[in-house]
C-alpha positions in Angstrom: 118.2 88.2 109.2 120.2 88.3 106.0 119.8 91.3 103.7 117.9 88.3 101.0 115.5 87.3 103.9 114.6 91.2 104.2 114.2 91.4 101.0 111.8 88.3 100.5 109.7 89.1 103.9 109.5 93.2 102.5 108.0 91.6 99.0 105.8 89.1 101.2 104.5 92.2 103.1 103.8 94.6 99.9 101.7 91.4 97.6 99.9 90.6 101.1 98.9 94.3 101.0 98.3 94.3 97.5 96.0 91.2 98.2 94.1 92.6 101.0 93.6 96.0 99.7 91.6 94.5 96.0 89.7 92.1 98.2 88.2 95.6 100.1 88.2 97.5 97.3 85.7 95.1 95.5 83.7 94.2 98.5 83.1 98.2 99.6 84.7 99.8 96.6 87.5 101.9 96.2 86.5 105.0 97.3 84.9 103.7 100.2 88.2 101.7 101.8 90.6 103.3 103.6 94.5 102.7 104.2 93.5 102.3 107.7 90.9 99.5 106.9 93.6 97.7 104.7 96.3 97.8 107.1 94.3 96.0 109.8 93.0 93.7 107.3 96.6 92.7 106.3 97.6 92.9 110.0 100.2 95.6 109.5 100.5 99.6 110.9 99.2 102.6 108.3 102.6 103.0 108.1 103.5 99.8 106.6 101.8 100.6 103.4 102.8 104.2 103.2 106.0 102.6 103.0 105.3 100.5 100.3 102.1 102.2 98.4 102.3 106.1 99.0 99.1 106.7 98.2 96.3 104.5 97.8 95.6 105.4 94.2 99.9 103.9 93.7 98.3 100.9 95.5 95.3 100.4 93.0 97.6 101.0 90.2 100.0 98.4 91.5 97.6 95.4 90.0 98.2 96.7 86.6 101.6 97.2 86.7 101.7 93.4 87.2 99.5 92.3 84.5 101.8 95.0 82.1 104.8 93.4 83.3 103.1 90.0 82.6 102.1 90.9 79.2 105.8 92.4 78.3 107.3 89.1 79.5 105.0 87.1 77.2 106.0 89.3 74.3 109.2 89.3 74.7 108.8 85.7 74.3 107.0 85.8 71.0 109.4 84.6 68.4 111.4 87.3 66.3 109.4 86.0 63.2 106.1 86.8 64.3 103.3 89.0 63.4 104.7 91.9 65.8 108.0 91.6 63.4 105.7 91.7 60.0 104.4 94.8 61.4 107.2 96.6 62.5 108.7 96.8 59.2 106.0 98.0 57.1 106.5 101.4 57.2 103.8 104.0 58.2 101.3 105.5 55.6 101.6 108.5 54.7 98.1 110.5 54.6 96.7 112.5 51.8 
């Protein structure tokens, strides 16, 4: 297996944990899943997502990290001219 195929089954493996584990958590809620449960659910060993979550609240997280990531894509998108550019000039108020 080339070091690209690794790399694409490693990122296959971590979003099918990242899947399973929000499924859980909104069916039993967070507190109530454990790593354990979410390993056999994505049919991998505990240690699997230690590997790529170290702890389950990194795992949780993980979700928003992709919508951020999502959302900084987007704006760096945004045409230079925008609203975002407006603002950035104006400089701050200064208060009395």
């Amino acid at each position: 297996m080339t070091r690209r195929e690794m790399q694409m089954k490693m990122e296959q493996t971590r979003d099918l944990i990242g899947k399973v584990a929000f499924t859980l958590f909104r069916e039993k809620g967070f507190e109530a899943t454990t790593v354990e449960e979410i390993a056999a659910a994505a049919e991998v060993g505990a240690r699997t997502v230690y590997r790529h979550y170290p702890t389950k609240e990194m795992l949780a997280l993980s979700g928003f990290a992709k919508v951020f990531e999502a959302a900084l894509e987007d704006l760096g998108a945004c045409p230079a001219s925008g609203l975002i550019r407006r603002r950035s000039r104006q400089r701050p108020r200064r208060r009395p």
